[in-house]
TIPA-633454 format. One record per residue: x, y, z of N, C-alpha, C in turn. Coordinates in steps of 0.1 Angstrom, whole numbers, plus 2048, in hexadecimal, padded with zeros to 3 digits. Each point is the difference from the previous one (the first is absolute). Layout:
REM TIPA-633454
{site {X Y Z} {X Y Z} {X Y Z}}
...
//
This chain:
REM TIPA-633454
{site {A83 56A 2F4} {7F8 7FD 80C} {803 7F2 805}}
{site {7FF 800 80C} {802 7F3 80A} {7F8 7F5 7F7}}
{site {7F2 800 801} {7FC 7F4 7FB} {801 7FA 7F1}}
{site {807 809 7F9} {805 7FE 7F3} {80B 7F9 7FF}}
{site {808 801 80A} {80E 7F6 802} {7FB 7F3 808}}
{site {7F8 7FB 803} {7F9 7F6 80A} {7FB 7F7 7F1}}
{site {7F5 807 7F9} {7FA 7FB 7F6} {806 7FC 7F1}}
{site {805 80A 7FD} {80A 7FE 7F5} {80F 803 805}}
{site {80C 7F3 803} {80B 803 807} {80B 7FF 7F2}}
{site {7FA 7FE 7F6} {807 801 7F0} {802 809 7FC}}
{site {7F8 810 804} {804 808 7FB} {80E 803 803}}
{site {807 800 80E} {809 803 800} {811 7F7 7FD}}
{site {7FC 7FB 7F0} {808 7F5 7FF} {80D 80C 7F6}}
{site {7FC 80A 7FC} {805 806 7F7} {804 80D 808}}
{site {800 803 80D} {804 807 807} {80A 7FD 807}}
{site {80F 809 7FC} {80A 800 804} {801 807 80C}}
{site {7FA 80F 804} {804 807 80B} {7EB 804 803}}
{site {801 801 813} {7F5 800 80B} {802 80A 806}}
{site {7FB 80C 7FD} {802 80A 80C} {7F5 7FF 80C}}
{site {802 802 80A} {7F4 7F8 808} {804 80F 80C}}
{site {7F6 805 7FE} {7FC 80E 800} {7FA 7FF 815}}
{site {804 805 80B} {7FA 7FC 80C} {803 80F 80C}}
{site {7F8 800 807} {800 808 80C} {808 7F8 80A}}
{site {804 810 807} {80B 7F8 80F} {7F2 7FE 80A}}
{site {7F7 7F6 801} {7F8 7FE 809} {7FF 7F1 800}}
{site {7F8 7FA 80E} {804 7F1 801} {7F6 7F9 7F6}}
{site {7F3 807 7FB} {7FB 7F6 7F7} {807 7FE 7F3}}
{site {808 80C 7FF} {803 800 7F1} {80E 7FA 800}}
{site {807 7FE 80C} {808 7F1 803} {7FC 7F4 7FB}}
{site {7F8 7FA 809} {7F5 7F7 7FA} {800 7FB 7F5}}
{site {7FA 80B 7FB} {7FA 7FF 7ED} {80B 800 7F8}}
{site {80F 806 803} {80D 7FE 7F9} {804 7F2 803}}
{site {7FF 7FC 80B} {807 7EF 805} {7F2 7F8 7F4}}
{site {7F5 7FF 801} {7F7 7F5 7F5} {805 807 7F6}}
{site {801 80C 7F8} {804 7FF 7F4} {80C 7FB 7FC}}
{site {80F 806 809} {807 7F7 7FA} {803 7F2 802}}
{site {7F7 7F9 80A} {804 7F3 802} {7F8 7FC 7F2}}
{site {7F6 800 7FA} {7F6 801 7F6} {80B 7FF 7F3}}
{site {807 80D 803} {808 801 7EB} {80C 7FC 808}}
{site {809 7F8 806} {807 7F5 803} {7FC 7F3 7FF}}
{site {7F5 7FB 7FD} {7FA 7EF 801} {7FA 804 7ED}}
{site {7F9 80D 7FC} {7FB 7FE 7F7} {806 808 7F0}}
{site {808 807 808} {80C 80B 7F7} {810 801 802}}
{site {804 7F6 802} {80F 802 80A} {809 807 7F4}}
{site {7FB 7FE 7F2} {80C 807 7F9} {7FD 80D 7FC}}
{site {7F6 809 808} {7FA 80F 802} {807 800 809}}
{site {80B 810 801} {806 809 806} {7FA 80C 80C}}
{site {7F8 7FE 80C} {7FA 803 807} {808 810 808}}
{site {7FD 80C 7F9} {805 80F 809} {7F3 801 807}}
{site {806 804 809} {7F2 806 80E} {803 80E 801}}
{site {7F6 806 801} {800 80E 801} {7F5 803 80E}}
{site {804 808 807} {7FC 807 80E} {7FA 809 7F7}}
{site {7F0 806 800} {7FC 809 7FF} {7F9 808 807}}
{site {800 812 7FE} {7FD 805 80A} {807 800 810}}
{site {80D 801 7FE} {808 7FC 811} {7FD 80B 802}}
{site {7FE 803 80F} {7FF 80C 807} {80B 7FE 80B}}
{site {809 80A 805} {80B 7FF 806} {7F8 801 80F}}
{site {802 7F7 808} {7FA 7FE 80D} {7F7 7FE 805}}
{site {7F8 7F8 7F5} {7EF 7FE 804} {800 7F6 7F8}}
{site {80B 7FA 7FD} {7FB 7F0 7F8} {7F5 7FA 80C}}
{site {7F9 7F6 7FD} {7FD 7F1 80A} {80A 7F9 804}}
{site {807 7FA 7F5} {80B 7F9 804} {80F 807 7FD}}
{site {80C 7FD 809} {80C 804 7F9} {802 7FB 7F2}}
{site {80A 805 7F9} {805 7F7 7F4} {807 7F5 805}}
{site {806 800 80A} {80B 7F1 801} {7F6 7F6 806}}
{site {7F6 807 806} {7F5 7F5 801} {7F4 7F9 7F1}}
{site {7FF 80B 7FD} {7FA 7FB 7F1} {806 7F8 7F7}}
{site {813 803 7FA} {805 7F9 7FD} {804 7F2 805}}
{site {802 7FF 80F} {800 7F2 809} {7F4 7FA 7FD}}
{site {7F2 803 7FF} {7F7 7F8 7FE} {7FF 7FF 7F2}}
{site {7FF 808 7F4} {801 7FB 7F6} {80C 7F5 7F7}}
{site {80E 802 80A} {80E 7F9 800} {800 807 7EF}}
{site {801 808 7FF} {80B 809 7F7} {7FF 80E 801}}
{site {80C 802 7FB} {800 811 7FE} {7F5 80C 7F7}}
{site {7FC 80B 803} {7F4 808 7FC} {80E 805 7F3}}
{site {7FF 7FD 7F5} {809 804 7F4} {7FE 811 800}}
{site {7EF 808 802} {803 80C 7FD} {7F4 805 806}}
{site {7FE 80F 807} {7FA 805 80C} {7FB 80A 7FB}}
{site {7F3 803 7FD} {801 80C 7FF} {7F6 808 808}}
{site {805 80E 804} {7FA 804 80A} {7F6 809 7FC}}
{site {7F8 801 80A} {7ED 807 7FF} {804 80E 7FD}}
{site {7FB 807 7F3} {801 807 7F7} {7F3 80A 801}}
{site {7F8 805 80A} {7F3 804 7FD} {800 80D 7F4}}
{site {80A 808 806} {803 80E 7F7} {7FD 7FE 7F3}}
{site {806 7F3 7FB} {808 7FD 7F1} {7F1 7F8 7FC}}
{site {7FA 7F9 806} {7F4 7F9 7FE} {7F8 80A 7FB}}
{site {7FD 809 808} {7FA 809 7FF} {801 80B 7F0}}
{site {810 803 801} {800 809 7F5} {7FD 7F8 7F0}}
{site {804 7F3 802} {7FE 7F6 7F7} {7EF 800 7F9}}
{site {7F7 7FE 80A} {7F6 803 7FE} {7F7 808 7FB}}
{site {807 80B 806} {7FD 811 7FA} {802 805 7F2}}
{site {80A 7FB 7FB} {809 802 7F4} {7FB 7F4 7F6}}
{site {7F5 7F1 804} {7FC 7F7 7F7} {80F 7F9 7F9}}
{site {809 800 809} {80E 7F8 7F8} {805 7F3 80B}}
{site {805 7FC 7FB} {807 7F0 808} {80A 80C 805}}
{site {800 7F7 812} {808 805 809} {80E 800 7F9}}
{site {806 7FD 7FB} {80E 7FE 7FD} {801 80C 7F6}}
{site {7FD 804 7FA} {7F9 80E 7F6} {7FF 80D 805}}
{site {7F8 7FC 80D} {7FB 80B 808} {80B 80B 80A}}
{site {80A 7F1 807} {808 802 805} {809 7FA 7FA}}
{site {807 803 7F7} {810 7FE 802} {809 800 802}}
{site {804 807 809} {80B 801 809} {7FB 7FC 80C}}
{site {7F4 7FA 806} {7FF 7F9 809} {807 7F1 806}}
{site {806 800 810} {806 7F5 802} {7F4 7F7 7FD}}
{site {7F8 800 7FB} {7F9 7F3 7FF} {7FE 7FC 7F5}}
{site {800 80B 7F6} {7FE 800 7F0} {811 7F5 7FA}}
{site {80B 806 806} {806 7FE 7FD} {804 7EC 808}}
{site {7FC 7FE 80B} {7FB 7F5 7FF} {7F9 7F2 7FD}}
{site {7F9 80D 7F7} {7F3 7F6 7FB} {809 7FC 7F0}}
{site {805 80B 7FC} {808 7FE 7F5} {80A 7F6 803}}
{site {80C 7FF 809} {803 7F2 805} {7FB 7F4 7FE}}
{site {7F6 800 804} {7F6 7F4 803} {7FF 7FD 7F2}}
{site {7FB 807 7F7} {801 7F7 7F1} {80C 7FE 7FA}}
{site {80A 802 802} {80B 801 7FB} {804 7F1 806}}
{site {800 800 808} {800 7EF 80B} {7F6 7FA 7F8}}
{site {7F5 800 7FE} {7F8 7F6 7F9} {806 7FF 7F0}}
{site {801 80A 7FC} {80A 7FA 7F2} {80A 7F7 802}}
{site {80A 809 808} {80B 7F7 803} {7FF 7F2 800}}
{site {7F5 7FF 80A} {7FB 7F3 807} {7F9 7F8 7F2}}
{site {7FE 800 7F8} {7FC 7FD 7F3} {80C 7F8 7F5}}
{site {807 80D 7FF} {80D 7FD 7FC} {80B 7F8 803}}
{site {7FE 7FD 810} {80B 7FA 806} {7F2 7ED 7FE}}
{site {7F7 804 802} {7FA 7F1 7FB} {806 7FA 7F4}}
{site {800 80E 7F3} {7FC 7F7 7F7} {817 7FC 800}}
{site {807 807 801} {80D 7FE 804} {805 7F1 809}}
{site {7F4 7FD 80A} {803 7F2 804} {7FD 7F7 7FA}}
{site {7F5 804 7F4} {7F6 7F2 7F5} {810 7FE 7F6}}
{site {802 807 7FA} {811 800 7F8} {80B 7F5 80C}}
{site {801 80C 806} {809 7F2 80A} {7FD 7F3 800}}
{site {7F3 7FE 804} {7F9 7EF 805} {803 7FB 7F2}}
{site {7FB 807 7F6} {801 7F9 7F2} {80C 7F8 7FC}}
{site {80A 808 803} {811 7FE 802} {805 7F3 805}}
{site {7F6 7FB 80B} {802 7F2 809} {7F8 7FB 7FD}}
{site {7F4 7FB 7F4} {7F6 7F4 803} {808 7F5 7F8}}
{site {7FB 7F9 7FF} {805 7F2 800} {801 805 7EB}}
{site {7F9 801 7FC} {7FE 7FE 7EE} {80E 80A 7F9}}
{site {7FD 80B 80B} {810 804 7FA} {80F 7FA 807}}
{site {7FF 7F6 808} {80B 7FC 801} {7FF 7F2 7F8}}
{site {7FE 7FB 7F8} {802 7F9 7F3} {807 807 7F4}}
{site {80A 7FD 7F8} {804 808 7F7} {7FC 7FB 7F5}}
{site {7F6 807 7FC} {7F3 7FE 7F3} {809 802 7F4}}
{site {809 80E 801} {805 800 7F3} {809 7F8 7FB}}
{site {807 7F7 806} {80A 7F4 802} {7F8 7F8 7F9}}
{site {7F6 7FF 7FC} {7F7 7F4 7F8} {801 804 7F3}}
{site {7FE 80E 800} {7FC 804 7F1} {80A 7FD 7F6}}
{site {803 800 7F6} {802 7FB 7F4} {80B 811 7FD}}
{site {80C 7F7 801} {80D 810 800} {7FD 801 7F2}}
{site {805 80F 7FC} {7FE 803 7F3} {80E 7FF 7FC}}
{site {7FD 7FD 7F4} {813 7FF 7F7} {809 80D 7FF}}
{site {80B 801 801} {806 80A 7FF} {801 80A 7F5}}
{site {802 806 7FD} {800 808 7EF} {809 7FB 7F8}}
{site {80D 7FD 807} {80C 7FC 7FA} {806 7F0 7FE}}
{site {7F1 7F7 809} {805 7F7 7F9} {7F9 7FC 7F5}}
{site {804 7F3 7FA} {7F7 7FB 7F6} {7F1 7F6 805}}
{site {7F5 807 7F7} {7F5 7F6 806} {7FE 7F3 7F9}}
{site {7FF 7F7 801} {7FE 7F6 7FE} {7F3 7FD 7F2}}
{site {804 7F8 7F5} {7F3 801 7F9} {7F7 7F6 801}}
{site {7F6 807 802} {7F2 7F9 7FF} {7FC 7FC 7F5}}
{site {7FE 7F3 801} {7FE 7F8 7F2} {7ED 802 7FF}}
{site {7FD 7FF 7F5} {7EF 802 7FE} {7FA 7F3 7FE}}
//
C-alpha cells in the first residue's frame, strides 16, 4: 500500500525487483509518475516492470505512446481485458492461470514471473560483478600470507 512506502521506506531495502501494476487512464499515469519518481530517490537499486492492466483495444483513455511519454518508459508487459477467463476462473474457484491455460493472457502472466526471477537473478549476477571491482579485492591479501614450504625441500630446524 501507498502509505506503507511513505511511512516505512526501509522495507524496500531488500527488494530487488517492483512490478508496479497500472491502467491505460490519465490518473493511473499520474500515480505511475509519483510512484516511480518515489522508488528512484528511495529504491534506485529495485528493478521497476510496469504492467498495463486490463487494456481494452480502442477504448483506452489515453494512447500507450502517450502513457509511455508521460511516464518516460516503456509498458514492459500488457495484458489485455480477459472477462470470459475472469469469469471462468471464478466459476471453477482456481487462479486464472489454472483456469485458463492456454490463454494469451495466462501465458503472459507466466512471462511476467519469469522476468521477475530473471530480474532477481540478473541482481544478484551484478552483486558478484561489483564485488570483483571494490577497492578490498584489489589489494593482494594473499601476497602477505606466510608461503608454505615445499614438500621437497628441507625445513629448517626449530630449536626449543
Amino acid at each position: 500500500p501507498r502509505n506503507m512506502l511513505i511511512n516505512f521506506p526501509h522495507l524496500l531495502n531488500d527488494v530487488n525487483v517492483v512490478v508496479l501494476t497500472t491502467e491505460m487512464t490519465l490518473a493511473s499515469a499520474r500515480d505511475s509518475i509519483r510512484l516511480l519518481s518515489w522508488l528512484k530517490t528511495n529504491a534506485s537499486h529495485a528493478v521497476p516492470i510496469i504492467v498495463a492492466n486490463k487494456v481494452q483495444s480502442g477504448t483506452a483513455e489515453i494512447s500507450r505512446a502517450d502513457f509511455e511519454a508521460s511516464i518516460e518508459r516503456k509498458i514492459d508487459f500488457t495484458l489485455p481485458f480477459d472477462q470470459k477467463g475472469a469469469a471462468t476462473a471464478a466459476k471453477l474457484g482456481q487462479p486464472f492461470i489454472e483456469a485458463n491455460a492456454q490463454s494469451k493472457v495466462a501465458s503472459m502472466i507466466k512471462s511476467l514471473g519469469e522476468r521477475i526471477i530473471s530480474g532477481t537473478e540478473e541482481q544478484a549476477d551484478d552483486d558478484v560483478d561489483a564485488g570483483k571491482k571494490s577497492l578490498l579485492r584489489s589489494f593482494d591479501l594473499k601476497s602477505l600470507l606466510a608461503k608454505k614450504p615445499k614438500a621437497n625441500s628441507p625445513m629448517p630446524a626449530v630449536a626449543d
